[in-house]
TIRO-2110 file (N, C-alpha, C; in Angstrom, 1 decimal):
// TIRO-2110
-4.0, 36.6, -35.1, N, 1, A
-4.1, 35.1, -35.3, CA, 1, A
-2.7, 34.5, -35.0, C, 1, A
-1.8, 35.0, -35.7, N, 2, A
-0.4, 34.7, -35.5, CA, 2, A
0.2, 34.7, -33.9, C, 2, A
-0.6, 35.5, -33.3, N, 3, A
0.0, 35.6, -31.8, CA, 3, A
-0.6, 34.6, -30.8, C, 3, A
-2.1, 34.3, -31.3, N, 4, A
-2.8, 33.4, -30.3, CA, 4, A
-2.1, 31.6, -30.7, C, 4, A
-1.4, 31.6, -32.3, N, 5, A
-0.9, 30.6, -32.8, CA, 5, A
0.7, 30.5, -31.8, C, 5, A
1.2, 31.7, -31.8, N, 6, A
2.7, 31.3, -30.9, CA, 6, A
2.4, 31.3, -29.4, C, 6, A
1.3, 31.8, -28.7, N, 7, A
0.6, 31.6, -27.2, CA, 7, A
0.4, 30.3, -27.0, C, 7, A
-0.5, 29.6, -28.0, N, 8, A
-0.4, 28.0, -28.3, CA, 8, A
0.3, 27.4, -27.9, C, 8, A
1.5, 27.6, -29.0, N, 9, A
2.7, 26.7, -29.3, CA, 9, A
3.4, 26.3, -28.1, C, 9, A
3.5, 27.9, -27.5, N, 10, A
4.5, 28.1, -26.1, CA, 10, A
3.8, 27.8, -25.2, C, 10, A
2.0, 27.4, -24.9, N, 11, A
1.6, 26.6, -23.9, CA, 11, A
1.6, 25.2, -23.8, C, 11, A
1.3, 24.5, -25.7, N, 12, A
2.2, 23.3, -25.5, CA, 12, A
3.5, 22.4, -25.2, C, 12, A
4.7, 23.5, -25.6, N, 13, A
5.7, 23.3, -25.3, CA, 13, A
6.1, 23.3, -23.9, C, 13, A
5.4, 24.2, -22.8, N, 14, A
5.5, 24.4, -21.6, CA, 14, A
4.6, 23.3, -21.0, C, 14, A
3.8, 22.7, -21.5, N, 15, A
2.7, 21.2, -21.0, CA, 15, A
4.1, 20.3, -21.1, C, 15, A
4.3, 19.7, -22.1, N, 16, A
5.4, 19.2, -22.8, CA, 16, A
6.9, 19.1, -21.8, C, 16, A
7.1, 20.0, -21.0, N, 17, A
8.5, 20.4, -20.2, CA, 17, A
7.9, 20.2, -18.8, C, 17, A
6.8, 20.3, -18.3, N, 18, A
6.4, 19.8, -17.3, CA, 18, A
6.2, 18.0, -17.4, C, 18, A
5.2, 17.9, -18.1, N, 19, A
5.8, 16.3, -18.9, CA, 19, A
6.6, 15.5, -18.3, C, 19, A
7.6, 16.1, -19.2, N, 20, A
9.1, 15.5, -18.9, CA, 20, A
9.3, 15.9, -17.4, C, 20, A
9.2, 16.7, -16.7, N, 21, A
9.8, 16.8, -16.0, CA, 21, A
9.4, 15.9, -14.7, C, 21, A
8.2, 15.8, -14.4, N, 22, A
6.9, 14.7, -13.6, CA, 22, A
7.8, 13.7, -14.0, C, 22, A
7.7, 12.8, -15.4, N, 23, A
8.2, 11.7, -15.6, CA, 23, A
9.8, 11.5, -15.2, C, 23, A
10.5, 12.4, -15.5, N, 24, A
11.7, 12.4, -14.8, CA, 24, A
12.1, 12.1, -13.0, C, 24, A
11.1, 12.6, -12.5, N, 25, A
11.1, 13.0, -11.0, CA, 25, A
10.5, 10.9, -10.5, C, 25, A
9.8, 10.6, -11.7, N, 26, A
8.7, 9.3, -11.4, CA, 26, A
10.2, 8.0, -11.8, C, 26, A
10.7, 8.9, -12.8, N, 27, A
11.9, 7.9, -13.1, CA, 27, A
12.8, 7.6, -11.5, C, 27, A
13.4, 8.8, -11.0, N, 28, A
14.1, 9.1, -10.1, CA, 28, A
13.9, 8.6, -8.9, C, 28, A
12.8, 8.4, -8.2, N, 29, A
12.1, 7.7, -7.9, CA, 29, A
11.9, 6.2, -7.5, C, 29, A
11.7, 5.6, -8.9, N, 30, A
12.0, 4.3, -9.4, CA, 30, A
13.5, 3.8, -9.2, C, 30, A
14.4, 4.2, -9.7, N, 31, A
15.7, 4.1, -9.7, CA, 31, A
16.1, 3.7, -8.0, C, 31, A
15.6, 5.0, -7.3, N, 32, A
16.0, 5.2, -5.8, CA, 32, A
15.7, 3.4, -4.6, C, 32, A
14.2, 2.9, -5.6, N, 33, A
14.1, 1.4, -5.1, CA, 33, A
14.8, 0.2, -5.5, C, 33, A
15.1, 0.8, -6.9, N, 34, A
15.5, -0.8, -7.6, CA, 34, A
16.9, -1.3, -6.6, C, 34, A
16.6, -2.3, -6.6, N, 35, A
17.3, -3.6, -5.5, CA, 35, A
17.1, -3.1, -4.1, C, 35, A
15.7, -2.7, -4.0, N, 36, A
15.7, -3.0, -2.6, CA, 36, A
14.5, -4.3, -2.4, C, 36, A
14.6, -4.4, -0.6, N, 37, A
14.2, -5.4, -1.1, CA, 37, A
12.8, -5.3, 0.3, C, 37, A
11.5, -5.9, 0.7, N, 38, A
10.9, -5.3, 1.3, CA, 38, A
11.8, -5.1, 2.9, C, 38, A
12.7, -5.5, 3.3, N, 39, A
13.0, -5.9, 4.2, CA, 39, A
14.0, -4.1, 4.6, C, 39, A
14.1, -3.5, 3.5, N, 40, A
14.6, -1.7, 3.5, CA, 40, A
13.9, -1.0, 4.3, C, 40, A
12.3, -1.4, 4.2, N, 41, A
11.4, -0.8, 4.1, CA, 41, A
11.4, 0.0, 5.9, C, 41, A
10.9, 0.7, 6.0, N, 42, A
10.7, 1.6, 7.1, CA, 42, A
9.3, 2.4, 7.2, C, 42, A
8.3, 2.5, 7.8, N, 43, A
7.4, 3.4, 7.9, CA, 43, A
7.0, 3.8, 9.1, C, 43, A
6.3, 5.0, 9.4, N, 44, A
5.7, 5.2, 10.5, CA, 44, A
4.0, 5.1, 10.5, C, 44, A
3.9, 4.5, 12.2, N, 45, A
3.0, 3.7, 12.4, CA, 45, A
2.1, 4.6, 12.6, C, 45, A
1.1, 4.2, 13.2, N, 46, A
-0.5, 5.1, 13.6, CA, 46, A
0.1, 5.9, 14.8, C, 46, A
0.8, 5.4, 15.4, N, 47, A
1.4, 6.3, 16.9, CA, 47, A
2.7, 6.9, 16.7, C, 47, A
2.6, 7.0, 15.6, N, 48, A
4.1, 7.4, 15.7, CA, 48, A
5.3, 7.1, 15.8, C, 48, A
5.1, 5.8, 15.6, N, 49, A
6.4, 4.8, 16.5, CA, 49, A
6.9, 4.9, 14.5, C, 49, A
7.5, 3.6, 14.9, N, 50, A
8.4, 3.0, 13.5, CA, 50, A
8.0, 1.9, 13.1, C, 50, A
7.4, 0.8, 11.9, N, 51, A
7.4, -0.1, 11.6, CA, 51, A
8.8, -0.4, 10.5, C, 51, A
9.3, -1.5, 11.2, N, 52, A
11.1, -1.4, 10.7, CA, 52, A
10.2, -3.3, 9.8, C, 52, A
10.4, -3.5, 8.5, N, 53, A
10.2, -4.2, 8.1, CA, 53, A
11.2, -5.4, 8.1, C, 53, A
12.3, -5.0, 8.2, N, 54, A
13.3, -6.1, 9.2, CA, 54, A
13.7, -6.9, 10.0, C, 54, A
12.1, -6.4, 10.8, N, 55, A
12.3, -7.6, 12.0, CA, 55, A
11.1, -8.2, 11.4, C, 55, A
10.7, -8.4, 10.4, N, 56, A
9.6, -9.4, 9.6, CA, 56, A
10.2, -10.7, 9.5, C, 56, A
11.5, -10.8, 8.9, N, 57, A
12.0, -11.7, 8.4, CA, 57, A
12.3, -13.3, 9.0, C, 57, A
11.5, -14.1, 8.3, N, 58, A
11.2, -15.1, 8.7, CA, 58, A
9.9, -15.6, 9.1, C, 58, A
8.5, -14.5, 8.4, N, 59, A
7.3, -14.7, 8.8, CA, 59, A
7.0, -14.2, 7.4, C, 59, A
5.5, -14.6, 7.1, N, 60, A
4.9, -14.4, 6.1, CA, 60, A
4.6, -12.8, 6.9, C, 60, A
4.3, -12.0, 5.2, N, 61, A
3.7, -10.5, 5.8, CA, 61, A
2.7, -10.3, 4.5, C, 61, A
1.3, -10.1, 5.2, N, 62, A
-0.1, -9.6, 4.4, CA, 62, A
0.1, -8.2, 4.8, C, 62, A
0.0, -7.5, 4.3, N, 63, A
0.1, -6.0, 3.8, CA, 63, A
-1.3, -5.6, 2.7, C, 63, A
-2.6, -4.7, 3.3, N, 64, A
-3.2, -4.4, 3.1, CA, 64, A
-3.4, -3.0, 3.2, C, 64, A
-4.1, -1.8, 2.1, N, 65, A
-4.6, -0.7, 2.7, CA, 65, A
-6.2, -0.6, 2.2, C, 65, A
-6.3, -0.3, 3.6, N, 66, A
-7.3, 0.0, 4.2, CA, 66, A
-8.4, 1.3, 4.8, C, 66, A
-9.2, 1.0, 4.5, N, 67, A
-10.2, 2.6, 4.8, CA, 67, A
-11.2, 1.9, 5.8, C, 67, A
-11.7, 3.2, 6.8, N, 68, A
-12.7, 3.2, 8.0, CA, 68, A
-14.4, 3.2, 7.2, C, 68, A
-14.4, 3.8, 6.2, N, 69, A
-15.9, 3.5, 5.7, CA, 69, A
-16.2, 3.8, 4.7, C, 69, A
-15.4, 1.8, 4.0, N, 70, A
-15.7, 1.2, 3.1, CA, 70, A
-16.7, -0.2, 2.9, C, 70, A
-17.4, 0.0, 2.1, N, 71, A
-18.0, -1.5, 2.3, CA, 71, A
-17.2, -3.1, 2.6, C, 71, A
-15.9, -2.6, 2.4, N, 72, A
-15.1, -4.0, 3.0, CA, 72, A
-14.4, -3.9, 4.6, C, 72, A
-14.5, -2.3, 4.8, N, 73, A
-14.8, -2.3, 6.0, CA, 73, A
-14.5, -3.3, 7.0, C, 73, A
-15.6, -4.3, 7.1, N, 74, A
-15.5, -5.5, 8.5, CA, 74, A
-14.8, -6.3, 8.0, C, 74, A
-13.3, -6.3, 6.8, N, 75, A
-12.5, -6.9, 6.7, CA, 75, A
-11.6, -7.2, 7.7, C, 75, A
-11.3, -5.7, 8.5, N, 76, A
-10.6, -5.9, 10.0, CA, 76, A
-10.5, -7.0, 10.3, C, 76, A
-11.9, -7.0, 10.8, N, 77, A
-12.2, -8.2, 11.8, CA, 77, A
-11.7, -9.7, 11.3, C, 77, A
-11.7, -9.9, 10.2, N, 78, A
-11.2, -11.4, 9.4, CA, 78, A
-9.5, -11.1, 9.4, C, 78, A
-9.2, -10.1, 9.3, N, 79, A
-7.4, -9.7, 9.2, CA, 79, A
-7.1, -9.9, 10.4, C, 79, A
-7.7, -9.3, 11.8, N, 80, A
-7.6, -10.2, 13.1, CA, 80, A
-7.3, -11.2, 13.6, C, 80, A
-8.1, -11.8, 12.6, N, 81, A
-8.7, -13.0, 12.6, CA, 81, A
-7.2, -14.1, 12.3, C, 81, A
-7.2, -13.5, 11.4, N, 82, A
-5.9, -14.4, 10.5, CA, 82, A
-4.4, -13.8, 11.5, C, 82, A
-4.4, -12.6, 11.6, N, 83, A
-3.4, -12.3, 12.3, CA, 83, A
-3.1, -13.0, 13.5, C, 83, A
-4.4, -13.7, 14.5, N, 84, A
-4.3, -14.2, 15.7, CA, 84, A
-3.7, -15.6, 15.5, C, 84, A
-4.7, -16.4, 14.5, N, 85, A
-4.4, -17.6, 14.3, CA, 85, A
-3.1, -17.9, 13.9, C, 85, A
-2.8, -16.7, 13.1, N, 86, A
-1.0, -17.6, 12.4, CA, 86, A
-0.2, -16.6, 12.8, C, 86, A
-0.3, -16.2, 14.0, N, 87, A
0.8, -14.9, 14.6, CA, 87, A
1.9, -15.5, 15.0, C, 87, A
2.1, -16.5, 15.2, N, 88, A
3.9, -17.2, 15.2, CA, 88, A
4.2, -17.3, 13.5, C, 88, A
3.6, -17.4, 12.4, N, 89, A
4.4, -17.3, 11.2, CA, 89, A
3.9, -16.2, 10.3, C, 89, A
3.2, -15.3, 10.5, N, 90, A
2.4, -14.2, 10.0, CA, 90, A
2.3, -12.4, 10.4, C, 90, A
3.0, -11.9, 9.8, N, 91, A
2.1, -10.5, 10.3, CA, 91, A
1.8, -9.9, 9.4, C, 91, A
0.4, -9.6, 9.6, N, 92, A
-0.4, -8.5, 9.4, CA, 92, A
-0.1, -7.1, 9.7, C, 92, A
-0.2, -6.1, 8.4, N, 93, A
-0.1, -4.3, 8.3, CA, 93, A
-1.3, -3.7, 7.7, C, 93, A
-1.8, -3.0, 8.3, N, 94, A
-2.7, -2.2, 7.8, CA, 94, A
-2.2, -0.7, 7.0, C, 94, A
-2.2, -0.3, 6.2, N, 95, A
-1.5, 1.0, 5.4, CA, 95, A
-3.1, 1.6, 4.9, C, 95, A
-3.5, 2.1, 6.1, N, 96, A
-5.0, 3.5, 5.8, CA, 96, A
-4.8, 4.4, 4.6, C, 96, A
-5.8, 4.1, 3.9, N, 97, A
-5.6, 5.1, 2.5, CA, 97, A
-7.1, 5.8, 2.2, C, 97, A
-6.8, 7.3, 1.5, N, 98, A
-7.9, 8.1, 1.2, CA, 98, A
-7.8, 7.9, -0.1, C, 98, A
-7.4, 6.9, -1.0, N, 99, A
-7.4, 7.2, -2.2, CA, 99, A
-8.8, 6.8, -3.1, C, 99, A
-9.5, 5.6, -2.5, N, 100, A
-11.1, 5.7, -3.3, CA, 100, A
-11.7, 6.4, -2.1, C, 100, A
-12.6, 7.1, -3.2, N, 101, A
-13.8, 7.6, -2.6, CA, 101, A
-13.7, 8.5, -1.3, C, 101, A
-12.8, 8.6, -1.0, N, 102, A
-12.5, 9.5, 0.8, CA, 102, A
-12.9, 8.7, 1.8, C, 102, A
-12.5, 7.5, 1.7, N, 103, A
-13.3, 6.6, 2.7, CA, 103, A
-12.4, 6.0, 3.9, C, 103, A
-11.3, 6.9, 3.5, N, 104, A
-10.5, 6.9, 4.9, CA, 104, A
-10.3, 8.4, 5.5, C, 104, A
-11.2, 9.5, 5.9, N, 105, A
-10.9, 10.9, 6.1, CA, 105, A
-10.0, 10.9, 7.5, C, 105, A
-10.1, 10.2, 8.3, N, 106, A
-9.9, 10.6, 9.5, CA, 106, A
-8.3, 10.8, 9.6, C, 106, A
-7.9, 11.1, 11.0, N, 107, A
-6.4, 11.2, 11.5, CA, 107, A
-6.3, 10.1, 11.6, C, 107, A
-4.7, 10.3, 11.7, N, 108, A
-3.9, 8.8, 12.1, CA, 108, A
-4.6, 8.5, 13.4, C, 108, A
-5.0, 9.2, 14.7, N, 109, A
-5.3, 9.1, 15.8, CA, 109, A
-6.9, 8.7, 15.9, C, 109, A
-7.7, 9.3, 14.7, N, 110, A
-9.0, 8.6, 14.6, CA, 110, A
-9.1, 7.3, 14.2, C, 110, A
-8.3, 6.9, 13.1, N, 111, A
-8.2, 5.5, 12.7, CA, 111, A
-7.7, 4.4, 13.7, C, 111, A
-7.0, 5.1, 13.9, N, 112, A
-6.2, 3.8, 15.3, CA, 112, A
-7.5, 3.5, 16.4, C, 112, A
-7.7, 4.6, 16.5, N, 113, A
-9.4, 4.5, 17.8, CA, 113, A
-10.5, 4.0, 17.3, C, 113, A
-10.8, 4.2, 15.9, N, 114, A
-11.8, 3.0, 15.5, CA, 114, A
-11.3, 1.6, 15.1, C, 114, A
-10.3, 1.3, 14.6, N, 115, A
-9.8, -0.2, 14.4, CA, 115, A
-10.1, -1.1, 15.8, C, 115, A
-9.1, 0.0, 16.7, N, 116, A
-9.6, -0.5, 18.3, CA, 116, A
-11.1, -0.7, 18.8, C, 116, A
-11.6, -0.2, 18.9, N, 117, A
-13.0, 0.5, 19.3, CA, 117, A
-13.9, -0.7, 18.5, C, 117, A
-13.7, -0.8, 17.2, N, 118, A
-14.9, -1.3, 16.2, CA, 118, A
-14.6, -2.8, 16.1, C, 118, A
-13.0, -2.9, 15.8, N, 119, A
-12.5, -4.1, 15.7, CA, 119, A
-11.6, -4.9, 16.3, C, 119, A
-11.3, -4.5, 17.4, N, 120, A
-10.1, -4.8, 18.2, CA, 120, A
-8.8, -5.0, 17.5, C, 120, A
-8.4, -4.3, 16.6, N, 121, A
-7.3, -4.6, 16.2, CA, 121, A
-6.1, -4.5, 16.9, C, 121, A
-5.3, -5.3, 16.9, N, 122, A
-3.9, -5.6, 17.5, CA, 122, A
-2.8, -5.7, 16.5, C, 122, A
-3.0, -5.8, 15.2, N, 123, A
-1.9, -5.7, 14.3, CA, 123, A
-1.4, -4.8, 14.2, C, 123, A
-0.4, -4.9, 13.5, N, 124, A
0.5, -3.2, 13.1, CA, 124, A
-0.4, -2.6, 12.2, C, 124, A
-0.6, -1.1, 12.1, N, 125, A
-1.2, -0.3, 11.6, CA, 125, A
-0.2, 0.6, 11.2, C, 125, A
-0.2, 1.1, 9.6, N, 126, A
1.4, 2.4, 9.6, CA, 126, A
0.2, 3.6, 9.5, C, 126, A
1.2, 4.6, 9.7, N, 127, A
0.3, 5.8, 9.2, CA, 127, A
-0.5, 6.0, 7.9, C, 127, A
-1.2, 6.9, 7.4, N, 128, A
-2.3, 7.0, 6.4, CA, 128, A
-1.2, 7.5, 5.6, C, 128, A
-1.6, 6.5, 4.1, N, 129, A
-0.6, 7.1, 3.7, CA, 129, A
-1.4, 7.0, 1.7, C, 129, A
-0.9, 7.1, 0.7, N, 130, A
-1.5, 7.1, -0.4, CA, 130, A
-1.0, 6.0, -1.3, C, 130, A
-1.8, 5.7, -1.8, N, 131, A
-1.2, 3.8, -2.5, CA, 131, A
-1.5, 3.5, -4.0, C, 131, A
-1.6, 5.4, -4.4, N, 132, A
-1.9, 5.4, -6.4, CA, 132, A
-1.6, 6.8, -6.2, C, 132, A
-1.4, 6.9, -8.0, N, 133, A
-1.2, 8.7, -8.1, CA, 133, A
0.4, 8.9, -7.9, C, 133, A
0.6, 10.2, -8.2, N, 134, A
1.9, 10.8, -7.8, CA, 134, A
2.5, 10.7, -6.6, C, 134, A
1.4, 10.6, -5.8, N, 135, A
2.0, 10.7, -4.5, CA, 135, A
1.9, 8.8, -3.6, C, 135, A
2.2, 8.3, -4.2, N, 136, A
2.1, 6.9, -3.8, CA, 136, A
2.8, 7.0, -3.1, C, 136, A
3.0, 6.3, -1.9, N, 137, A
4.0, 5.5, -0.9, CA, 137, A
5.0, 5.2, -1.5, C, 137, A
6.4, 5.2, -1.4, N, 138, A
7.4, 4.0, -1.7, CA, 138, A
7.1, 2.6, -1.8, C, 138, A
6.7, 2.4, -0.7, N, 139, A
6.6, 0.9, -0.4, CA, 139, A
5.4, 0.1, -1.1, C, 139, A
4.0, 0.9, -1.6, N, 140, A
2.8, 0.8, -2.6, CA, 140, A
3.9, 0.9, -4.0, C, 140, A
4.5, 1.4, -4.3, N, 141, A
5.2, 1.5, -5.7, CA, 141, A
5.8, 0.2, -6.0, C, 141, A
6.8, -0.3, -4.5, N, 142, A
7.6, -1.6, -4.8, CA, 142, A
6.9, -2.7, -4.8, C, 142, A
5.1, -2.8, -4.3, N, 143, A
4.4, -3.4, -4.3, CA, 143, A
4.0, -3.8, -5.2, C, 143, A
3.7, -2.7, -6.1, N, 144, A
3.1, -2.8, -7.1, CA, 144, A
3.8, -2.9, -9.0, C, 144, A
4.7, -2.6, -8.7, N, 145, A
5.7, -2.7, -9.8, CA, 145, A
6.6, -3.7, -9.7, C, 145, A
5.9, -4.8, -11.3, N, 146, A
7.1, -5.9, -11.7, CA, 146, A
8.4, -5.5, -11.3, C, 146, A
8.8, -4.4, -11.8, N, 147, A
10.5, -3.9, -12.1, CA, 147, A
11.1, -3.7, -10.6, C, 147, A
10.2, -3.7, -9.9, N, 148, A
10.7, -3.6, -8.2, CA, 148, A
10.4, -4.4, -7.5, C, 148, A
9.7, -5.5, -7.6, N, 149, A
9.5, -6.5, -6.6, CA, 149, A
9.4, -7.8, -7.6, C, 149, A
9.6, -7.7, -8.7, N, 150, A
10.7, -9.0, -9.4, CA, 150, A
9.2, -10.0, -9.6, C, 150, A
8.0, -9.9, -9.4, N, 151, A
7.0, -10.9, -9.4, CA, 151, A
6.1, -10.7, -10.0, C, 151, A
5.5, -9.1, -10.0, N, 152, A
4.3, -8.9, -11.0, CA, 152, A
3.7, -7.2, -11.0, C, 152, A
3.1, -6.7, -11.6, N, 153, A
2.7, -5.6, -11.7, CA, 153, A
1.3, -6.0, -11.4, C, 153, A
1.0, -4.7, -10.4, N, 154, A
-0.7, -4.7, -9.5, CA, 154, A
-1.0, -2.8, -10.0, C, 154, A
-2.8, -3.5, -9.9, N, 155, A
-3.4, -1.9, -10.1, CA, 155, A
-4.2, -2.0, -9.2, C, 155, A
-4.1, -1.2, -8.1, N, 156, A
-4.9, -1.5, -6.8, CA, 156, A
-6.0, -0.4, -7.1, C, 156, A
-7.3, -1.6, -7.1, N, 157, A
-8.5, -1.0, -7.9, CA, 157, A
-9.5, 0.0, -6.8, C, 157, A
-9.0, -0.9, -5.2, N, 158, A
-10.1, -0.1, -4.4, CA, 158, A
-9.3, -0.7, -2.9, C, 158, A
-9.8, -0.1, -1.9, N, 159, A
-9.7, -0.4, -0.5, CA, 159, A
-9.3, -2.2, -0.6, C, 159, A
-8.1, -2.1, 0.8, N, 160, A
-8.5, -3.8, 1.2, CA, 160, A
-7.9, -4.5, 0.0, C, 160, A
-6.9, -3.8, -1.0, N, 161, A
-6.2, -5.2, -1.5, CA, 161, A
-4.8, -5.7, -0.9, C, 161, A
-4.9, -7.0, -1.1, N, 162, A
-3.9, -7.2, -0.7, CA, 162, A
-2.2, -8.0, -1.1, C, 162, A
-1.7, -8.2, -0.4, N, 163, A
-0.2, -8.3, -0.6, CA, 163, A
-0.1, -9.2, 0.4, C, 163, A
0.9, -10.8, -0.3, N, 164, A
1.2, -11.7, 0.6, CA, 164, A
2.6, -11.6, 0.0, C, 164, A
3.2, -11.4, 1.1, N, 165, A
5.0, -12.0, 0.6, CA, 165, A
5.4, -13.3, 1.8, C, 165, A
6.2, -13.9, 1.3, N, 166, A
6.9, -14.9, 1.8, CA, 166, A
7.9, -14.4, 3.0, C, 166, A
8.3, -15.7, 3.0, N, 167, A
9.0, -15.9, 4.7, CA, 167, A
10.6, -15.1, 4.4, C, 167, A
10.6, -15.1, 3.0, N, 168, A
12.1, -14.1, 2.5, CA, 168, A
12.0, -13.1, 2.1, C, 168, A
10.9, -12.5, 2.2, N, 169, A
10.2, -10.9, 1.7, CA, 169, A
9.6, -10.9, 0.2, C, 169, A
9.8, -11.7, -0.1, N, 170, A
9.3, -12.6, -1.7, CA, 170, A
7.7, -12.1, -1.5, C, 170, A
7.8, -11.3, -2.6, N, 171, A
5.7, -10.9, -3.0, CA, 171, A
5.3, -12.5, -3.8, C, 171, A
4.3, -13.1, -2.7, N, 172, A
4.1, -14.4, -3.7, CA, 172, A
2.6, -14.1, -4.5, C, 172, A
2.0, -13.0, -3.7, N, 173, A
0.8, -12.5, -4.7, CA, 173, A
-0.1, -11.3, -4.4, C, 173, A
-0.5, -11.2, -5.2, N, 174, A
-2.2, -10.3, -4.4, CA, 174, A
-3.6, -10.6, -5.2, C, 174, A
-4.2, -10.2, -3.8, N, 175, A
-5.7, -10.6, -4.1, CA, 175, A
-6.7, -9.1, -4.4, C, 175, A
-7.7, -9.1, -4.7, N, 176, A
-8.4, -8.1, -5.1, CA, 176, A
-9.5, -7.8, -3.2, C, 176, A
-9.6, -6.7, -3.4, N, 177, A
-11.0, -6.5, -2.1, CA, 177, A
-12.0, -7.6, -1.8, C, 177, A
-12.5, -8.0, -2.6, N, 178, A
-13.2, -9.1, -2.7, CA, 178, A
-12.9, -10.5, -2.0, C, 178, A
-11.6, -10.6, -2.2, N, 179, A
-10.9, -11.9, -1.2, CA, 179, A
-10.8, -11.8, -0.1, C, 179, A
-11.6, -12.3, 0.7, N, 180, A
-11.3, -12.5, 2.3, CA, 180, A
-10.1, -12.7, 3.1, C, 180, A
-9.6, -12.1, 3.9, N, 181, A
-8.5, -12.3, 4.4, CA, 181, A
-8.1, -13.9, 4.9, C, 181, A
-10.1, -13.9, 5.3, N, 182, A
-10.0, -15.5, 5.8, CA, 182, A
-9.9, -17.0, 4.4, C, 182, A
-10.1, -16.3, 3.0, N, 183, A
-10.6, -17.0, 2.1, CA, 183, A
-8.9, -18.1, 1.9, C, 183, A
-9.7, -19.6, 1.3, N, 184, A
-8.5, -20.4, 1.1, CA, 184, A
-7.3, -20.0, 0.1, C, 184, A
-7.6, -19.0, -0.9, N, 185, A
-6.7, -18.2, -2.1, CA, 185, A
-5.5, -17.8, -1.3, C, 185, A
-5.9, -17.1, 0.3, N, 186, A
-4.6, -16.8, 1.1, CA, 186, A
-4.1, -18.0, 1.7, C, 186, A
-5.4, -18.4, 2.9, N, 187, A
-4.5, -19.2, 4.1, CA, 187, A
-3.9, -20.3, 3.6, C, 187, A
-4.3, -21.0, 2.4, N, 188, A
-3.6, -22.3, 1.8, CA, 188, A
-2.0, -22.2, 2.2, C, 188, A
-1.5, -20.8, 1.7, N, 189, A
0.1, -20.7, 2.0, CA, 189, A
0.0, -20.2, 3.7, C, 189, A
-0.6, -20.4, 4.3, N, 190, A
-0.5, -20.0, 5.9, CA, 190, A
-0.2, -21.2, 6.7, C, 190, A
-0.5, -21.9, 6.0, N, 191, A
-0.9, -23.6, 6.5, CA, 191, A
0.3, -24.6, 6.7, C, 191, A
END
């Protein structure tokens, strides 16, 4: 009894030191963004290329992730939509995510061919990347955390939410899946 009680002890203690150590790595992490600002930001696209978020500056940027088959889905088509209309003060990013439901499985190479294919997309698209969990993006973290983007803390509940920052990289809000890319909650500030 005594030995299954110190087997215990030394498997809680070993939970306990992983723990800390996750949280430490999550701290480290955190630290690594504070004072940046979106305009640091760097990712790679569906092709491979680079999206350099520095040459944003001076345009609104909607930043959404996105899945190939989800029920919001023919959001594309309205993010097109909006990307065409206000593409002298606007750009639109798509950031493909498997994080509900697997509703993004494909390659970076299949997703870019159906956006094309299904919705004509022309916006920037970054590669597939994860936007909750341990393994979040950088740039989903600075998104979503008050302490990094100075505006508010987001829990991105499903596919398709989004992220509006200003003409200074300023996050002025987000909307839930439900909001239309085309809905007045966004374009009011497009206008």
């Amino acid at each position: 009894m005594k030995k299954i009680f110190l087997l215990m002890l030394s498997f809680v203690a070993f939970l306990q030191s992983c723990m800390n150590q996750k949280s430490e790595v999550s701290k480290a992490k955190t630290n690594e963004l504070m004072g940046k600002t979106i305009y640091d930001f760097k990712v790679e696209s569906l092709d491979g290329k680079e999206i350099n978020f520095a040459d944003f500056k001076g345009k609104k940027i909607l930043i959404v992730n996105t899945a190939s088959e989800c029920g919001f889905t023919p959001q594309y088509a309205d993010l097109e939509k909006v990307y065409e209309e206000y593409k002298d003060k606007l750009v639109v990013i798509g950031f493909p995510a498997n994080n509900f439901g697997g509703q993004e499985p494909g390659t970076n190479t299949e997703i870019g061919a159906f956006c094309q294919k299904n919705y004509g997309v022309t916006f920037p698209m970054a590669a597939k990347v994860s936007v909750k969990g341990d393994d979040t993006a950088p740039i989903f973290k600075y998104l979503t955390e008050k302490e990094l983007n100075g505006v508010k803390n987001t829990t991105i509940l499903w596919n398709f939410t989004k992220f509006l920052l200003d003409e200074n990289g300023k996050l002025i809000d987000t909307f839930i899946s439900t909001t239309k890319p085309t809905d007045e909650s966004i374009t009011k500030y497009l206008k």
